[in-house]
C-alpha positions as CSV (number, residue, x, y, z in Angstrom):
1,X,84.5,169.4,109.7
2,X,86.8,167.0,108.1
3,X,83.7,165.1,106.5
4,X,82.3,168.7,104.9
5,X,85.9,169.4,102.9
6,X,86.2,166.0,101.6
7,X,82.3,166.4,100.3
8,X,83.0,170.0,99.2
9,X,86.7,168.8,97.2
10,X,84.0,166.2,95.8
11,X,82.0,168.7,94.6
12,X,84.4,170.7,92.7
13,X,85.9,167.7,90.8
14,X,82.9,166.6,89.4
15,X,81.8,170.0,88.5
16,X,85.8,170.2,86.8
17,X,85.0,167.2,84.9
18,X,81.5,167.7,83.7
19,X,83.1,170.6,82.4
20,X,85.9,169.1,80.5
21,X,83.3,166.6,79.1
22,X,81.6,169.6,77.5
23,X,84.4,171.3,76.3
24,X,85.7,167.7,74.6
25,X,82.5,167.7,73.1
26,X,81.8,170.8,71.9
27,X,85.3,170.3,70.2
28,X,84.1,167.4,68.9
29,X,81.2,168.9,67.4
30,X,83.1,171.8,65.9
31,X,85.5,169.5,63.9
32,X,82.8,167.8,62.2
33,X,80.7,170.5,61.1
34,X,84.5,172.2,60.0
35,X,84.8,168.9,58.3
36,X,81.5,169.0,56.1
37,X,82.3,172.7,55.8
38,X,85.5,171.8,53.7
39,X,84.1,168.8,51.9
40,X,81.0,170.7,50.4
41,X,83.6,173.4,49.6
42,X,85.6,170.5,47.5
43,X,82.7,169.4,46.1
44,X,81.8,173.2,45.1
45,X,84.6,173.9,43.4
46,X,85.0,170.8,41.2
47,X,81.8,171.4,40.2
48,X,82.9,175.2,38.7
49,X,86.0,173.1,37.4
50,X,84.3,170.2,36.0
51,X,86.2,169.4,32.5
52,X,83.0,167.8,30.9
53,X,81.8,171.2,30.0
54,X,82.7,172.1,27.1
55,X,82.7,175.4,25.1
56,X,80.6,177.4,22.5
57,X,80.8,181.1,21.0
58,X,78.4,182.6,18.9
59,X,78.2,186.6,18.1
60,X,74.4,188.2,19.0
61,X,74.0,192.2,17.9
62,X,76.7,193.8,19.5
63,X,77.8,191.0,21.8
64,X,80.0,188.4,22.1
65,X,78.9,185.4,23.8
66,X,80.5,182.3,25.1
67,X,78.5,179.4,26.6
68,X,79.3,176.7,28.7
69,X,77.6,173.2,28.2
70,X,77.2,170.0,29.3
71,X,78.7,167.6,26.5
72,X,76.4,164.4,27.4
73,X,73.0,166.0,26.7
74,X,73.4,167.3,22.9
75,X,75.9,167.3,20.6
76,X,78.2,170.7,19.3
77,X,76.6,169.9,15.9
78,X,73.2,170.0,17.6
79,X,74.0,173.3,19.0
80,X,75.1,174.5,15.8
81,X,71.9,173.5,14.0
82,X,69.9,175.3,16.6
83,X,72.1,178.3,16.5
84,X,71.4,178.3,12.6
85,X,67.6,177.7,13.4
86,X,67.5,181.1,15.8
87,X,70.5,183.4,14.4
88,X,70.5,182.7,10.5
89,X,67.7,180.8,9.4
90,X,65.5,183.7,7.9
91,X,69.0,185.0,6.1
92,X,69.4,181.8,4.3
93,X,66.6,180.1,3.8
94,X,64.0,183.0,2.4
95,X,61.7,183.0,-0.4
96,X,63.4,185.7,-2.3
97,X,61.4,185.7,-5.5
98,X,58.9,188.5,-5.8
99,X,55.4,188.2,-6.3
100,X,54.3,191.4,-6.3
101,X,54.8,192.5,-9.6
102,X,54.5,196.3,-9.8
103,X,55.3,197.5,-13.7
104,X,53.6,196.4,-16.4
105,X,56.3,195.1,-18.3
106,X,56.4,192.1,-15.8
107,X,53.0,191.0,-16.5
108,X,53.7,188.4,-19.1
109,X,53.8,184.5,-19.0
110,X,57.7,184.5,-20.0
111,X,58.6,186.8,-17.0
112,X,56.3,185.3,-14.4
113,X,57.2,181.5,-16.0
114,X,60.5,182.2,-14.6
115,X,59.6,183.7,-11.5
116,X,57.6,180.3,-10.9
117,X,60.6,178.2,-11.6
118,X,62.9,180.6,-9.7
119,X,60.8,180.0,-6.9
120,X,60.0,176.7,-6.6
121,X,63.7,176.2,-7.1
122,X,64.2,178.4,-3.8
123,X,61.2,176.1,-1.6
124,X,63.2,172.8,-2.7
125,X,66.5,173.8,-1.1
126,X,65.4,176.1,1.7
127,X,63.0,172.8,2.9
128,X,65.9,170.2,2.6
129,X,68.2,172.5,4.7
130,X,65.7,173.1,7.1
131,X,64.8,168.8,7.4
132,X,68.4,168.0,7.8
133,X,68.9,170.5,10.9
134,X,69.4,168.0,13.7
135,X,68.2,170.8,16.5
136,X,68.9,170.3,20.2
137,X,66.5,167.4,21.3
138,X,64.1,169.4,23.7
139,X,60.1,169.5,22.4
140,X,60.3,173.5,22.2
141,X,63.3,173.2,19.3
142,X,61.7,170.5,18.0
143,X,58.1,172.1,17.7
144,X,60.2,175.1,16.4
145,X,61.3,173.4,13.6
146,X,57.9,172.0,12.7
147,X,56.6,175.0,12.7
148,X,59.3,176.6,10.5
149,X,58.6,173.6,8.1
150,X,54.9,174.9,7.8
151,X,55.4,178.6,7.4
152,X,58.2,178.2,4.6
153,X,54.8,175.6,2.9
154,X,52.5,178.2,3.7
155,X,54.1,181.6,2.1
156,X,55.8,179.1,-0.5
157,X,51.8,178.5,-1.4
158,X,50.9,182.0,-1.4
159,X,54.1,183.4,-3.4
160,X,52.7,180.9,-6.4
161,X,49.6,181.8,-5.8
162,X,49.9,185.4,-6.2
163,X,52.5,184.7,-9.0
164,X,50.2,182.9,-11.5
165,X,46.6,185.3,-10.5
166,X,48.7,187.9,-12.0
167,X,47.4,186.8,-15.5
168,X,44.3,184.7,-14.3
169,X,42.9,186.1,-11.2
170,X,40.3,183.8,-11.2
171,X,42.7,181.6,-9.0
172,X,41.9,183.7,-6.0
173,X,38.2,182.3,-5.8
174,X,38.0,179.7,-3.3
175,X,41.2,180.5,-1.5
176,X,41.0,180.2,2.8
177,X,41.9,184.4,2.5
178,X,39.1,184.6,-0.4
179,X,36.0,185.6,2.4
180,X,38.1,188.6,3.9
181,X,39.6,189.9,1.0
182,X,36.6,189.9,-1.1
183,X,36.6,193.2,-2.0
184,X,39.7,193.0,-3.9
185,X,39.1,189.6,-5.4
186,X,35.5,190.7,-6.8
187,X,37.3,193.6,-8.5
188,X,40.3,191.5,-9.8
189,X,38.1,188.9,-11.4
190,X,35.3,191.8,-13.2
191,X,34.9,191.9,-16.4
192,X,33.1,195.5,-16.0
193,X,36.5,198.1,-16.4
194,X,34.4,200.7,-14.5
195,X,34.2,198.1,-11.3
196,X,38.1,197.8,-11.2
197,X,38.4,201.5,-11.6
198,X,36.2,202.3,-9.1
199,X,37.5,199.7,-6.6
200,X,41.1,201.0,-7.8
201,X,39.9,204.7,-6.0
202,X,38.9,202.9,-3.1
203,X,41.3,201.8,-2.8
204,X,43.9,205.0,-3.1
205,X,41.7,206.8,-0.7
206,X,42.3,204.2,2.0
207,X,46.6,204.4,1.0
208,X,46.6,207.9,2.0
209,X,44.4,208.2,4.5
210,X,47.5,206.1,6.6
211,X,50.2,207.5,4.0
212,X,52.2,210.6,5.4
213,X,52.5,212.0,2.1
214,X,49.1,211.7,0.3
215,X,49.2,214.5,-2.2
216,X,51.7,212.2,-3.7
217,X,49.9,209.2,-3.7
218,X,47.6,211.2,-5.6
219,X,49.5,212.7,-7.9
220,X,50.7,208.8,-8.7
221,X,47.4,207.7,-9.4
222,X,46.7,210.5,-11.4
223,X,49.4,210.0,-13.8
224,X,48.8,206.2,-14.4
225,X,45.0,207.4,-14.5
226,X,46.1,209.1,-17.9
227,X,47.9,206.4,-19.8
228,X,46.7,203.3,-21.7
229,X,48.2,201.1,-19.7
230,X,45.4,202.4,-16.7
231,X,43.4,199.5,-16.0
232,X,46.2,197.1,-15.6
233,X,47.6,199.8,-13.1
234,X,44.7,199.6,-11.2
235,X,45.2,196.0,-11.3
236,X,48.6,196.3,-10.2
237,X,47.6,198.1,-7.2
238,X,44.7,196.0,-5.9
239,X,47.0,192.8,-6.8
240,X,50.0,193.7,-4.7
241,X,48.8,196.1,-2.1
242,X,45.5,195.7,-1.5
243,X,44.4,191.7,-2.0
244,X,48.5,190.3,-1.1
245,X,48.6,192.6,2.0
246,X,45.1,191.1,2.9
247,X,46.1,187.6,2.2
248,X,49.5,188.2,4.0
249,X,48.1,189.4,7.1
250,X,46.2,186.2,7.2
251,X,49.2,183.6,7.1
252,X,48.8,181.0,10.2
253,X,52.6,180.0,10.9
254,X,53.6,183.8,11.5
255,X,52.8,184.7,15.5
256,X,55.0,182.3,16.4
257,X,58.1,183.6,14.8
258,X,57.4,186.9,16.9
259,X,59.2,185.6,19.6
260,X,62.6,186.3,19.4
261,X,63.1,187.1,23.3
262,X,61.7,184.0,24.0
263,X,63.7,181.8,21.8
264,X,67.0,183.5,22.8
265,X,65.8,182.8,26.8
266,X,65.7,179.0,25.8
267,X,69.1,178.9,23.6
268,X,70.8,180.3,26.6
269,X,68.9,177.7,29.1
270,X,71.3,175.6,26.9
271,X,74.3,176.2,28.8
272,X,75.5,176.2,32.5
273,X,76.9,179.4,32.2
274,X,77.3,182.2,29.3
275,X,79.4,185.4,29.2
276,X,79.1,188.5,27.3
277,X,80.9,191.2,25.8
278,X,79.5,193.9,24.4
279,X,80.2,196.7,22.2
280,X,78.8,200.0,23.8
């Protein structure tokens, strides 16, 4: 009898301390998964308080915006270059000097001398601006820029184009737009009036068939039917809205300025974080 209590107090004081073992280690275990708890924390929040970031404000429509950046991957003069590229490049850098002369008193080589100097003059300063913006180095700011390079070329090339076929439309032969805007080109260059008068009606006809007031596209092109000055009207009208339209509507560099959304999604991948405030 005495032999069964001693085995049975045996029992119960292993079984007490295999207990106490797993209690001390499940202890253990809890304090170092509280411990990596609280350091990840730490490291969390010095992250969200890291002083390297460094900040930028910039007004968009009706917001206010502030952005957030890393300082050691572009420069604040970078950022302003490719805030200037997005936001105010089209503002201050445009080809201002019209080409489409629509009164007769413009077509002259004193006034469209000028214009030519004017906008040449224009080109000159809009591409140094543009070649000394030292954009955010990334390859889709870069390629931007290129491609900003080559549509200011390309609309400089078809401003002094049109400028100078005014007086000798000749020029337009041989042009890449020539092939699709024949129709207007063959009429310009004719040396038979009733041609360019007949291509001039064509012309009108196709206006106000997309015009919402027709009767007084008509009544237009039957007043300047009735003066002297008619066949340079019609020349006027299948210059500037019927072959610079065409040619226009041709231009290569253009689609990819028709991506504003886009290019705001990448200036804001700029920063780590950017708030808002908007007028309602």
């Amino acid at each position: 009898m005495k032999n069964k209590f001693i085995q049975f107090s045996s029992s119960l004081v292993f079984i007490f301390l295999f207990a106490s073992c797993q209690n001390r280690e499940v202890s253990s275990t809890d304090t170092v998964l509280s411990v990596a708890v609280s350091e990840n924390e730490s490291d969390r929040e010095l992250t969200e308080s890291d002083t390297s970031a460094k900040k930028f404000e910039w007004q968009f429509g009706l917001c206010e915006n502030t952005g957030f950046y890393e300082t050691g991957k572009f420069s604040e003069k970078q950022l302003r270059d490719t805030y200037f590229l997005l936001f105010e490049y089209n503002s201050v850098t445009a080809l201002n000097t019209d080409a489409t002369l629509d009164e007769p008193e413009y077509y002259n080589a004193n006034y469209i001398g000028n214009s030519l100097k004017k906008l040449e003059q224009e080109y000159l300063v809009a591409v140094q601006k543009l070649k000394k913006l030292d954009l955010v180095p990334t390859q889709f700011w870069l390629k931007h820029k290129e491609l900003s390079l080559l549509q200011l070329e390309e609309l400089y090339k078809l401003k002094k184009l049109a400028l100078e076929a005014h007086l000798n439309p000749t020029l337009l032969e041989g042009t890449p737009n020539s092939d699709k805007c024949r129709r207007y080109i063959s009429a310009l260059i004719s040396e038979d009036t009733t041609e360019l008068l007949n291509a001039w009606k064509k012309h009108v006809e196709l206006k106000k068939s997309n015009n919402g007031a027709p009767e007084k596209l008509e009544q237009e092109y039957q007043r300047q039917l009735e003066t002297t000055d008619r066949l340079l009207f019609a020349r006027i009208d299948l210059m500037n809205y019927g072959w610079w339209n065409c040619a226009n509507n041709q231009r290569k560099y253009v689609d990819g300025f028709n991506q504003e959304g886009q290019m705001t999604k990448e200036f804001d991948r700029l920063f780590i974080k950017v708030e808002s405030e908007c007028d309602e």
